[in-house]
C-alpha positions in Angstrom: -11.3 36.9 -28.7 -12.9 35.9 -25.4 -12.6 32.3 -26.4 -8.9 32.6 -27.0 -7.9 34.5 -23.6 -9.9 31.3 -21.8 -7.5 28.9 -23.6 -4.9 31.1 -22.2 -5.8 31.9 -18.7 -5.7 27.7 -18.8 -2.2 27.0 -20.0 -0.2 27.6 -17.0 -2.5 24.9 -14.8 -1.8 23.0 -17.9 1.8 23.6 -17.6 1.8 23.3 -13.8 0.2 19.7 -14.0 2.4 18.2 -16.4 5.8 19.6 -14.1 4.6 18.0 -11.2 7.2 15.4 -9.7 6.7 11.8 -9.4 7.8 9.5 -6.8 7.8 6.2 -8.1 7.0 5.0 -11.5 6.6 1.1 -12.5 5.6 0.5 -15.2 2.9 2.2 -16.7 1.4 4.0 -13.7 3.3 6.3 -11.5 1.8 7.9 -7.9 2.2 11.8 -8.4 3.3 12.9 -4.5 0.5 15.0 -3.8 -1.5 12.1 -3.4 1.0 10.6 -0.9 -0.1 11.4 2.9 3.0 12.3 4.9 2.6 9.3 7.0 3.7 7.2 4.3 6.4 9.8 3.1 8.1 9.2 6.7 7.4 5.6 7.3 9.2 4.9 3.8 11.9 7.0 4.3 13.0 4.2 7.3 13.3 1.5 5.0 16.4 1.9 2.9 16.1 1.5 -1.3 12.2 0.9 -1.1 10.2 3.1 -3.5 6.1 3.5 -4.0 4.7 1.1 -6.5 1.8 2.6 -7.7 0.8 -0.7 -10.1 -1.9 -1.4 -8.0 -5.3 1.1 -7.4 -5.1 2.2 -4.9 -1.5 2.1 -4.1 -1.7 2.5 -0.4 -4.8 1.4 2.4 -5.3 2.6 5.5 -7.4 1.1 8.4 -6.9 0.5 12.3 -4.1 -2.8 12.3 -3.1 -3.1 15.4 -6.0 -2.1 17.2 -5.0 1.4 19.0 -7.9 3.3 17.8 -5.3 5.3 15.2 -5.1 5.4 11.7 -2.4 2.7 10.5 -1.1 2.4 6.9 -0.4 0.0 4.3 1.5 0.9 1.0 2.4 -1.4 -2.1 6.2 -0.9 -2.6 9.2 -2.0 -4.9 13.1 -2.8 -4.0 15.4 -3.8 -6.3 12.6 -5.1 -8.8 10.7 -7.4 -6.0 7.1 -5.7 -5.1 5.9 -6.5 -1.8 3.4 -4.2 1.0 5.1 -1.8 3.9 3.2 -1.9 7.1 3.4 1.4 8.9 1.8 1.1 12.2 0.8 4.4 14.7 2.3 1.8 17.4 5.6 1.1 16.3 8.6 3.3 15.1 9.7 0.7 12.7 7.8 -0.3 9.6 7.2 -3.7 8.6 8.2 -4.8 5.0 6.5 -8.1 3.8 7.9 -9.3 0.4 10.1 -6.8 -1.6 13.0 -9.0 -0.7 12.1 -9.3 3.2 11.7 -12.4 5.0 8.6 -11.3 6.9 5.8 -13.5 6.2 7.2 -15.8 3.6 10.7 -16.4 2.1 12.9 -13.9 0.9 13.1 -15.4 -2.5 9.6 -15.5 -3.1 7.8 -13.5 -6.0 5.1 -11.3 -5.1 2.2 -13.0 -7.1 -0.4 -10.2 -5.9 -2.2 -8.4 -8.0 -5.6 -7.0 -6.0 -5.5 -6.1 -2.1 -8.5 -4.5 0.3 -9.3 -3.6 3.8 -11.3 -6.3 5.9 -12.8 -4.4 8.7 -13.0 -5.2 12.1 -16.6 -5.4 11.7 -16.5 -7.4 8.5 -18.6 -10.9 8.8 -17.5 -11.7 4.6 -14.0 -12.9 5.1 -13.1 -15.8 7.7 -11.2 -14.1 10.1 -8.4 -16.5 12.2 -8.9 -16.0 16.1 -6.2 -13.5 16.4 -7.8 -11.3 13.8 -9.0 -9.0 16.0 -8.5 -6.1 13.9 -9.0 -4.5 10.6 -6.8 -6.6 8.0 -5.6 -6.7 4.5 -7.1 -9.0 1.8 -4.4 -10.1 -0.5 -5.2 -11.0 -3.8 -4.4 -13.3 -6.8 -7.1 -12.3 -9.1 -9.6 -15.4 -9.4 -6.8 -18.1 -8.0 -5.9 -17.4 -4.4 -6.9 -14.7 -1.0 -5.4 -14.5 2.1 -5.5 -12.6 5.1 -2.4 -10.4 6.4 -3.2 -9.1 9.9 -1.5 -8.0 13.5 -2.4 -10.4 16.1 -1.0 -8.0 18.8 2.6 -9.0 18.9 3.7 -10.3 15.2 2.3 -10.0 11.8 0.5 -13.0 10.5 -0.6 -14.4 7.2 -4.0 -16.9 6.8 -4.4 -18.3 3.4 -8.2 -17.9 2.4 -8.4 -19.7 -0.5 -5.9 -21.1 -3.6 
């Protein structure tokens, strides 16, 4: 009796989970938006047609980029079938799309070949760093073929290929 009014008191969490909405599903993964901080709900919302892409773990990063002592955010996103990384730094209203059909970085008709990215801190001595990298960065990743290095210099966004 006890047993079955524990399996009961459970079934509305149960119930409760399974309604919760998603906000972007690709593929076989989906990013459930509780786990979404509202940084990166507003800086997507400025980029029209560009959803979360949650195929990657984890789907977003967050590190210093630009170098003003606040927290700065990076989130792997979709548009119209083409994945590519927002940018959403503290210091700037406007977001920075690379790939996803933007132009920033490489050419718009470029596939996104990425498949693994991380956080390069400041402090890091295990990834060449170009001299402009003076900040945290992101480590791009083609797993076991080719790394590169997307960073803010303090003006523009720049890419340094690692290795290919």
């Amino acid at each position: 009796m006890l047993r079955g009014m524990l399996l009961l008191g459970f079934l509305p969490l149960f119930i409760t989970l399974d309604s919760v909405p998603v906000v972007a599903q690709t593929g076989q993964s989906s990013v459930d938006e509780y786990n979404v901080p509202k940084e990166i709900e507003t800086c997507i919302r400025m980029i029209p047609g560009v959803t979360i892409n949650g195929d990657i773990n984890p789907f977003y990063l967050s590190g210093d980029f630009d170098g003003d002592g606040k927290l700065d955010f990076a989130v792997q996103v979709a548009r119209e079938g083409s994945k590519g990384v927002l940018i959403c730094l503290s210091s700037r209203k406007i977001p920075l799309l690379v790939g996803a059909g933007s132009s920033t970085i490489w050419p718009a008709s470029q596939k996104w070949r990425f498949d693994a990215w991380s956080i390069v801190p400041k402090e890091s001595s295990d990834v060449s760093r170009p001299p402009k990298a003076h900040h945290d960065a992101i480590l791009l990743d083609v797993k076991e073929a080719a790394s590169g290095l997307l960073y803010w210099d303090g003006a523009v966004l720049r890419w340094e290929q690692l290795s290919d």
